[in-house]
C-alpha positions as a Markdown table, in Angstrom:
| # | Residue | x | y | z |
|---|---|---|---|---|
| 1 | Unk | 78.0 | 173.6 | 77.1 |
| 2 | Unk | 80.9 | 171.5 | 78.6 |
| 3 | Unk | 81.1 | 169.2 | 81.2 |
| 4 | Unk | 83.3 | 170.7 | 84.4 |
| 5 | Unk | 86.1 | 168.6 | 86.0 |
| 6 | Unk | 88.4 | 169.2 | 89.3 |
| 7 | Unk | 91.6 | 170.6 | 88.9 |
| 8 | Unk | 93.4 | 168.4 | 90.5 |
| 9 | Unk | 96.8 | 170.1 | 90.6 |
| 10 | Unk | 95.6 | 173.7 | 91.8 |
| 11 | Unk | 93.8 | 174.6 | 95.9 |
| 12 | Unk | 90.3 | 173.9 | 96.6 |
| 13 | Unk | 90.3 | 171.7 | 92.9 |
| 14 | Unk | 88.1 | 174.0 | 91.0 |
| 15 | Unk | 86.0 | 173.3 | 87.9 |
| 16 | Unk | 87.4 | 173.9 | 84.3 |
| 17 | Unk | 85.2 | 173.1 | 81.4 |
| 18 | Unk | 86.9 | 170.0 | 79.7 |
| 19 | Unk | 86.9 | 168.9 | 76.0 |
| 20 | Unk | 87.4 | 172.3 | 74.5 |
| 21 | Unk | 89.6 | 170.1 | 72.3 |
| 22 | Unk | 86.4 | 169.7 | 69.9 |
| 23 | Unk | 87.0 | 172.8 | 68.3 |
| 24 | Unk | 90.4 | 171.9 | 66.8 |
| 25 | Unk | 89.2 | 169.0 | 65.3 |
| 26 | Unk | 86.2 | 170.8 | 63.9 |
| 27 | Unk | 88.6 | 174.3 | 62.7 |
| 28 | Unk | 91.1 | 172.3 | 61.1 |
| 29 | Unk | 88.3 | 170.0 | 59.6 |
| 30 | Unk | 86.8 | 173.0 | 58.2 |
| 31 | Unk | 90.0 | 174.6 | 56.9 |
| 32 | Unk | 91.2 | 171.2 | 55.0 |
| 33 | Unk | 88.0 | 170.5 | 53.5 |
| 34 | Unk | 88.6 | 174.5 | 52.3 |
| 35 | Unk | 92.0 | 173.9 | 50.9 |
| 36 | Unk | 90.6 | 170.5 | 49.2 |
| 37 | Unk | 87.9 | 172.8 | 47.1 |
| 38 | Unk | 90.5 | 175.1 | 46.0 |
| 39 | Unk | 92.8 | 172.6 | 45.1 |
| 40 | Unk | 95.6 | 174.4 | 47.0 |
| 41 | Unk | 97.4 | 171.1 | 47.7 |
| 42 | Unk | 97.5 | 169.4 | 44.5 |
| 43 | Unk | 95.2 | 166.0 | 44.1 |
| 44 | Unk | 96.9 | 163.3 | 42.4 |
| 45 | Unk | 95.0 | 160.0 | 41.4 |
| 46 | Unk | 91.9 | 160.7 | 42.9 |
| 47 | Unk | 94.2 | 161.2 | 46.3 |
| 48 | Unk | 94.2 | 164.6 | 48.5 |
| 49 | Unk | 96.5 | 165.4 | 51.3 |
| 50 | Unk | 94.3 | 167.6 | 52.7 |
| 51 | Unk | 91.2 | 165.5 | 52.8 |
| 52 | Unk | 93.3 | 162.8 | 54.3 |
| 53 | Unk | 94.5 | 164.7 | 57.1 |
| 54 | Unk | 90.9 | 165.9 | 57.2 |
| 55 | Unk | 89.3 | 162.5 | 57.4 |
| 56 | Unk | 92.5 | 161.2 | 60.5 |
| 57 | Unk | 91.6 | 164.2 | 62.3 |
| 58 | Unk | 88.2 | 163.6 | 62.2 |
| 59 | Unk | 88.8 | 160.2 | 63.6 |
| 60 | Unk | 91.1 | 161.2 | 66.2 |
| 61 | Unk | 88.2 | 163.5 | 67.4 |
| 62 | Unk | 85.6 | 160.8 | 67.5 |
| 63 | Unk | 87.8 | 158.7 | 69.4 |
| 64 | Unk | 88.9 | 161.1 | 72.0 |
| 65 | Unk | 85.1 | 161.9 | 72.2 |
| 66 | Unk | 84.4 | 158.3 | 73.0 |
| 67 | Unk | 86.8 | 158.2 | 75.6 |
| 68 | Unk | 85.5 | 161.1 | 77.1 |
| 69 | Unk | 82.3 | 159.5 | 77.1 |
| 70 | Unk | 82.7 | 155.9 | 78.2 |
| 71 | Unk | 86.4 | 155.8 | 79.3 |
| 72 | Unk | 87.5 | 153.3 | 77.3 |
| 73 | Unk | 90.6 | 151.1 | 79.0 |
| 74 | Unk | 93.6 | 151.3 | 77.0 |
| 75 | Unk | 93.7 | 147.8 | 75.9 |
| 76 | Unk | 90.4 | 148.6 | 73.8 |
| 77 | Unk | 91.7 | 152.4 | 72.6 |
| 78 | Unk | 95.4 | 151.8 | 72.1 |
| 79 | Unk | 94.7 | 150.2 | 68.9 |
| 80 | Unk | 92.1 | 152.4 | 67.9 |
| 81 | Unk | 94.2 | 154.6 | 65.6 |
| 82 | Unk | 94.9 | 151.6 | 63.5 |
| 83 | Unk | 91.5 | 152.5 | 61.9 |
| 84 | Unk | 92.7 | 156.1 | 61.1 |
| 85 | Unk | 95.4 | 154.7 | 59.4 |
| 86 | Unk | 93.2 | 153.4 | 56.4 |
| 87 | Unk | 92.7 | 156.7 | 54.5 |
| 88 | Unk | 96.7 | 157.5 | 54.6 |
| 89 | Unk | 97.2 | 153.7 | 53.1 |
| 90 | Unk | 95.1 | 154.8 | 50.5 |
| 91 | Unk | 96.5 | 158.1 | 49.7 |
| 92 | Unk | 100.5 | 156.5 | 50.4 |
| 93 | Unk | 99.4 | 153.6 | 47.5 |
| 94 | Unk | 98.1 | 156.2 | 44.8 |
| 95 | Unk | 101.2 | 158.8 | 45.2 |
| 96 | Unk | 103.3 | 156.2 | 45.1 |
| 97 | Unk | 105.1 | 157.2 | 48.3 |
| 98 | Unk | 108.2 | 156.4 | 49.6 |
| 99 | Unk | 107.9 | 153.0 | 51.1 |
| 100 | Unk | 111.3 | 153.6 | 53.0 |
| 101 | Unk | 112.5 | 155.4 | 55.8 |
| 102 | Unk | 115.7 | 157.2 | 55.5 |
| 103 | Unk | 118.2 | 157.8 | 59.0 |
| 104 | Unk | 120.3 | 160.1 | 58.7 |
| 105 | Unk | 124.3 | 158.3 | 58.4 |
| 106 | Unk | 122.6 | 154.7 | 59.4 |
| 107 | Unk | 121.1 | 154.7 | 55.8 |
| 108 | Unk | 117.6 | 153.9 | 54.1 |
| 109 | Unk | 115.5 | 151.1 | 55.3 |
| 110 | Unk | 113.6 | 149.9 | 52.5 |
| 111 | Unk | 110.0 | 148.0 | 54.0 |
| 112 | Unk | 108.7 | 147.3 | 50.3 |
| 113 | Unk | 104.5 | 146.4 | 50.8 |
| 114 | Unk | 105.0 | 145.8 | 54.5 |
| 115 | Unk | 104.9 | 149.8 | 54.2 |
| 116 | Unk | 101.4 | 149.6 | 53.8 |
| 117 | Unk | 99.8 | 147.1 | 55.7 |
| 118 | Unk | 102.2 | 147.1 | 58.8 |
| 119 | Unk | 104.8 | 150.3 | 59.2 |
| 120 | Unk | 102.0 | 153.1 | 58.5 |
| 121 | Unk | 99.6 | 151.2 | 61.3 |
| 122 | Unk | 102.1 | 150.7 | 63.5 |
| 123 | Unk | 103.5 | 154.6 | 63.4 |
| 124 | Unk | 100.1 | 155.8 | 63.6 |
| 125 | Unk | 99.3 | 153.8 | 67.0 |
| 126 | Unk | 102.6 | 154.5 | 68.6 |
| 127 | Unk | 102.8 | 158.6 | 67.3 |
| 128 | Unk | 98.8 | 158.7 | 68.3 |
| 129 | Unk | 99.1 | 156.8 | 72.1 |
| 130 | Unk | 102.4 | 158.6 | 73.2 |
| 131 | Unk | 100.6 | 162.3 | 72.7 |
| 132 | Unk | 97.9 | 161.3 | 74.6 |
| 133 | Unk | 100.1 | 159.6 | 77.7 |
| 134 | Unk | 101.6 | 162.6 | 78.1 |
| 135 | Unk | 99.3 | 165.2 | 79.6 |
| 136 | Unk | 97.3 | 165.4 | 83.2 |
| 137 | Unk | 99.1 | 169.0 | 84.3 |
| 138 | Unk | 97.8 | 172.5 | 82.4 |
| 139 | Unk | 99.7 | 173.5 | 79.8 |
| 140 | Unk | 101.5 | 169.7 | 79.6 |
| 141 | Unk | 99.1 | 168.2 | 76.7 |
| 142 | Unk | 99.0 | 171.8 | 74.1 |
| 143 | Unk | 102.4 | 173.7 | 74.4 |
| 144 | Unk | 104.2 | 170.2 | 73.8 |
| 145 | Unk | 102.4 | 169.4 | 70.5 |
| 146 | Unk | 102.7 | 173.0 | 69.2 |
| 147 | Unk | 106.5 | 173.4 | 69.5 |
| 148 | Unk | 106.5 | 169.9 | 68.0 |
| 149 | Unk | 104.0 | 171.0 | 64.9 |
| 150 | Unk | 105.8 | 174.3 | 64.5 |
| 151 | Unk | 109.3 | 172.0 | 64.4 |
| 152 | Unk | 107.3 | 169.8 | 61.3 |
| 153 | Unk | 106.1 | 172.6 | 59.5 |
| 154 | Unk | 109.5 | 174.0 | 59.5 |
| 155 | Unk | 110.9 | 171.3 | 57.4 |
| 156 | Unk | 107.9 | 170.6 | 55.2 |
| 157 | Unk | 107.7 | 172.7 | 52.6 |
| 158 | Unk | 104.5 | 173.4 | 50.6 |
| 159 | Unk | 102.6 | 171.1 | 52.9 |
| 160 | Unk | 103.2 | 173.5 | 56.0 |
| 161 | Unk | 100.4 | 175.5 | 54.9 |
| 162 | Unk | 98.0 | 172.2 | 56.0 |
| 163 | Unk | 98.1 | 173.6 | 59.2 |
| 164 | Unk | 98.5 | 176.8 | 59.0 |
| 165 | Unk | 95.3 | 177.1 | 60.8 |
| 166 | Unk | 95.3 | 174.0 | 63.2 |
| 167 | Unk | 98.8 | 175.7 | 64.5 |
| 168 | Unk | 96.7 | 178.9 | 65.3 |
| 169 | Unk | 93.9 | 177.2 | 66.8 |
| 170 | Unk | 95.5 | 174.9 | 68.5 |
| 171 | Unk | 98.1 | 177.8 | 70.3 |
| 172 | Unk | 94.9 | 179.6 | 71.3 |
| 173 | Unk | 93.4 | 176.8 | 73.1 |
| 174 | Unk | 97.0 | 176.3 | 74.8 |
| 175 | Unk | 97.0 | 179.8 | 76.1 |
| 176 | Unk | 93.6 | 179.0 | 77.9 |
| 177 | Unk | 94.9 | 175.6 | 79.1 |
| 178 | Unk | 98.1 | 176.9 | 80.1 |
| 179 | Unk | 96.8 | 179.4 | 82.6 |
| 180 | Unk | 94.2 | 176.7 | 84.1 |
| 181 | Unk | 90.9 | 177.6 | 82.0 |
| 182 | Unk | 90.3 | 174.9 | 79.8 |
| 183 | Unk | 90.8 | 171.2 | 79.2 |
| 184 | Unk | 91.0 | 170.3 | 75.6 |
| 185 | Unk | 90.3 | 166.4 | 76.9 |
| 186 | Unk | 91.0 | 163.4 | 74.9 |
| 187 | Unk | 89.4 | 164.9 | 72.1 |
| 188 | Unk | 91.9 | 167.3 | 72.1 |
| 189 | Unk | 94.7 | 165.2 | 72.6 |
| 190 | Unk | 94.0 | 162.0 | 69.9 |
| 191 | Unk | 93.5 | 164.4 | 67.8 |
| 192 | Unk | 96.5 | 166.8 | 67.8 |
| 193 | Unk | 98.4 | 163.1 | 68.0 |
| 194 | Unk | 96.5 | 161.9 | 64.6 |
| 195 | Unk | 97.4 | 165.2 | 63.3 |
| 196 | Unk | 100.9 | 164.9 | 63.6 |
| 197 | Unk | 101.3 | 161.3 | 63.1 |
| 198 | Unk | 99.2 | 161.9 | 59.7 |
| 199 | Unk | 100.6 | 164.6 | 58.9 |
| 200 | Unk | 104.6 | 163.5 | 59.2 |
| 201 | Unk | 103.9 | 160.2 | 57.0 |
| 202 | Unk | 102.2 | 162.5 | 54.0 |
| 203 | Unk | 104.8 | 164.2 | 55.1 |
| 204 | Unk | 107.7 | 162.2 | 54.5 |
| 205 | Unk | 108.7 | 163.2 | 57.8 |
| 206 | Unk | 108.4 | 159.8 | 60.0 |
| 207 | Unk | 112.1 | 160.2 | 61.3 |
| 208 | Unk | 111.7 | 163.3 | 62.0 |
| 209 | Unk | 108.6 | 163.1 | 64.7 |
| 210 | Unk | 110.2 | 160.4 | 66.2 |
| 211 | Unk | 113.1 | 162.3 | 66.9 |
| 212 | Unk | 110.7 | 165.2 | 68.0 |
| 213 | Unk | 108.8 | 162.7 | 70.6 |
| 214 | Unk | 111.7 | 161.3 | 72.1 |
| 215 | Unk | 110.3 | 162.9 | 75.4 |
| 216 | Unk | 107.2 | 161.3 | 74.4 |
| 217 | Unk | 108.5 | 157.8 | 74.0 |
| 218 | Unk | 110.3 | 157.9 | 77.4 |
| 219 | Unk | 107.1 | 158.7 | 78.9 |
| 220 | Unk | 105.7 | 156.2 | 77.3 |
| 221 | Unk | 108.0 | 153.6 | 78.0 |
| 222 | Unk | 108.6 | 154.4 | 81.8 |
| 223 | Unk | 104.6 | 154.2 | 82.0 |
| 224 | Unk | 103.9 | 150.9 | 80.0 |
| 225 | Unk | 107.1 | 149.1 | 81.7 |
| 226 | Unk | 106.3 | 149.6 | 85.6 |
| 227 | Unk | 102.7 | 148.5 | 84.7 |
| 228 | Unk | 103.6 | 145.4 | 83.0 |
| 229 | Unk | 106.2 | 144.5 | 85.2 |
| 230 | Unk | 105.0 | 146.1 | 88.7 |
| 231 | Unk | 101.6 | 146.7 | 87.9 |
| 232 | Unk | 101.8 | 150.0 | 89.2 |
| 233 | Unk | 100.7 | 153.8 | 88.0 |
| 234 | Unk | 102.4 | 157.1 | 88.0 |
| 235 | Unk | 101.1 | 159.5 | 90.8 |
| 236 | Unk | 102.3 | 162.5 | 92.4 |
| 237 | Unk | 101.5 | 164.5 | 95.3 |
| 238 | Unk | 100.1 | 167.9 | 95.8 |
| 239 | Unk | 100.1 | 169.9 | 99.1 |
| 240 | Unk | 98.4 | 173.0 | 98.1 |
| 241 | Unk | 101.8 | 174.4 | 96.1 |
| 242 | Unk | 104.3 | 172.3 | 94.7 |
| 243 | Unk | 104.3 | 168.9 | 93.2 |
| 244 | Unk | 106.0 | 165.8 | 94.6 |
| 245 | Unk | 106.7 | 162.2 | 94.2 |
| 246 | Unk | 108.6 | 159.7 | 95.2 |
| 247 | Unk | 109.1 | 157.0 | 92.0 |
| 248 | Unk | 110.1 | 157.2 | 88.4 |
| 249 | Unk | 107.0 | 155.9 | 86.4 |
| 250 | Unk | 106.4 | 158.8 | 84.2 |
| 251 | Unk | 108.0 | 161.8 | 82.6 |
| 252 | Unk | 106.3 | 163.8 | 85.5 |
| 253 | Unk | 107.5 | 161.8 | 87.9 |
| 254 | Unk | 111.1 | 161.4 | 86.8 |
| 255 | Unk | 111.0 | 165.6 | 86.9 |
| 256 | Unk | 109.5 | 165.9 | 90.1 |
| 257 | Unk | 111.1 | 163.1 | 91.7 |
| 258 | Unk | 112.2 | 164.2 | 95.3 |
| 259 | Unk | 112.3 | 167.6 | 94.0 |
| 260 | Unk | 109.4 | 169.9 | 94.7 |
| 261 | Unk | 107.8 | 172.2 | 91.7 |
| 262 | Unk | 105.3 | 173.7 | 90.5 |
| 263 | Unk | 102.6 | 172.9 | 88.6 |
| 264 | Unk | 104.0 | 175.7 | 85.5 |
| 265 | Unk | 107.6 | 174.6 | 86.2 |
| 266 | Unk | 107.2 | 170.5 | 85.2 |
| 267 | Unk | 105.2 | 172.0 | 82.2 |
| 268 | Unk | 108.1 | 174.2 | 81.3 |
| 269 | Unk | 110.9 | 172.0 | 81.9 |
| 270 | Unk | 109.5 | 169.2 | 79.9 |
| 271 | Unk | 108.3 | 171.7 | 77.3 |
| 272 | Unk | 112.0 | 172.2 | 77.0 |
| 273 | Unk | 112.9 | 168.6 | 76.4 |
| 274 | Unk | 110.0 | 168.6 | 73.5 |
| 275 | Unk | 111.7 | 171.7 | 72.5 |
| 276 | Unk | 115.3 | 170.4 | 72.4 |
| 277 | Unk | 114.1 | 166.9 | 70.5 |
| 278 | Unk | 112.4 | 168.9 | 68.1 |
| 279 | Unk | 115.3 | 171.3 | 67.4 |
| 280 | Unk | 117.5 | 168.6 | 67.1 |
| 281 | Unk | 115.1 | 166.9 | 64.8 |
| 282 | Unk | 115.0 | 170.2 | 62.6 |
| 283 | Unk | 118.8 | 170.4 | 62.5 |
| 284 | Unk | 119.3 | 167.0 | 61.1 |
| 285 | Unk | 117.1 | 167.5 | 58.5 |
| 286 | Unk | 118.2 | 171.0 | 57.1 |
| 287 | Unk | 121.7 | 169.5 | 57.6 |
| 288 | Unk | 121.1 | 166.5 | 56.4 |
| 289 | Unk | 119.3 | 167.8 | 53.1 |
């Protein structure tokens, strides 16, 4: 049923069915849709949490599944999930959501309408890219976003139960891609991304993922800097065992950087950095409250 791609990071590069990520989107779909007919999240105004998250999941899917299909270049696809971005303006304008964001002992930053039409845009395209830029090793693009969803629903409240179900599916398909069986693909991946990034502004909780992706962002960061200004990628070698490289363009990179590991032990030390971010993240916000 799904397409098979190389393993590129295990001997002889076997086949693993790729974009298994489908099923998350569609679960989750499913299970908001569900949650809007019972009304367990309170509608306000003609405005549903749930069937917002629904409808930014739903895009995230379609837009991982067009990259899957036509491998969009990330000048075209980086400003994609301004589109998703449309139904949460909608739904931020009739709860008369907080048009601020507040950091903890800096203060409140108060954006007014530029909330709207500029900061919720521009979080969803940052929180939706990073997700995606980090993956390429198995285990690297699900266990990261699960500690980093179970961190969110931690401080959330009533909305936690919004992903009650995504967090279950999402951990099953992480077991799989952990131990080198699946790829959830870029389906997978702009999807869990819109999830979160949707999710943490109906949320309240913008501060709080950014905090959480800090690994994220330096990923990011390292990746979009040496291309603009060297026009070089990320790569790492493989000799049958252990990963390798030689520069500092990536997260992986920076980890494996003249220092030889396997493919599990980059996923687990960077795991840990997601974990720490999000902890900390969790921390200041109990404490902070």
């Amino acid at each position: 049923m799904f397409p098979k791609v190389p393993d590129q990071h295990k001997p002889n590069k076997p086949l693993v069915p790729n974009g298994l990520g489908v099923f998350f989107a569609l679960i989750s779909v499913a299970y908001l849709f569900l949650l809007y007919f019972l009304d367990t999240v309170k509608t306000s105004n003609g405005a549903s949490p749930p069937l917002t998250l629904a409808v930014c999941i739903l895009f995230g899917g379609f837009m991982g599944l067009l990259d899957d299909w036509v491998d969009l270049k990330w000048r075209y696809k980086a400003f994609l999930p301004i589109v998703a971005a449309i139904p949460l303006l909608t739904l931020a304008s009739r709860l008369d959501l907080r048009t601020s964001i507040a950091i903890p002992m800096l203060g409140t930053i108060h954006f007014g309408n530029f909330y709207y039409f500029l900061i919720i845009p521009l979080l969803v395209t940052i929180f939706t890219n990073t997700v995606n830029q980090l993956g390429g090793l198995n285990g690297l693009e699900t266990v990261c976003p699960a500690v980093v969803m179970i961190g969110m629903m931690f401080v959330s409240g009533p909305n936690a139960v919004m992903l009650y179900v995504p967090l279950v599916v999402w951990l099953i398909l992480a077991f799989f891609n952990f131990r080198g069986k699946i790829f959830v693909g870029n389906t997978g991946s702009f999807s869990i991304g819109m999830t979160l990034a949707a999710f943490a502004i109906i949320s309240d909780l913008k501060f709080d993922l950014v905090i959480s992706l800090l690994p994220y962002i330096v990923n990011s960061a390292l990746i979009l800097l040496t291309f603009f200004f060297f026009r070089t990628k990320a790569s790492v070698s493989f000799d049958g065992k252990k990963l390798l490289s030689n520069h500092r363009r990536s997260l992986v990179t920076l980890v494996t950087y003249r220092r030889a590991l396997t493919e599990r032990q980059v996923v687990m030390i960077i795991s840990l950095l997601v974990f720490i971010s999000t902890f900390a993240a969790s921390a200041i916000r109990v404490l902070w409250a």
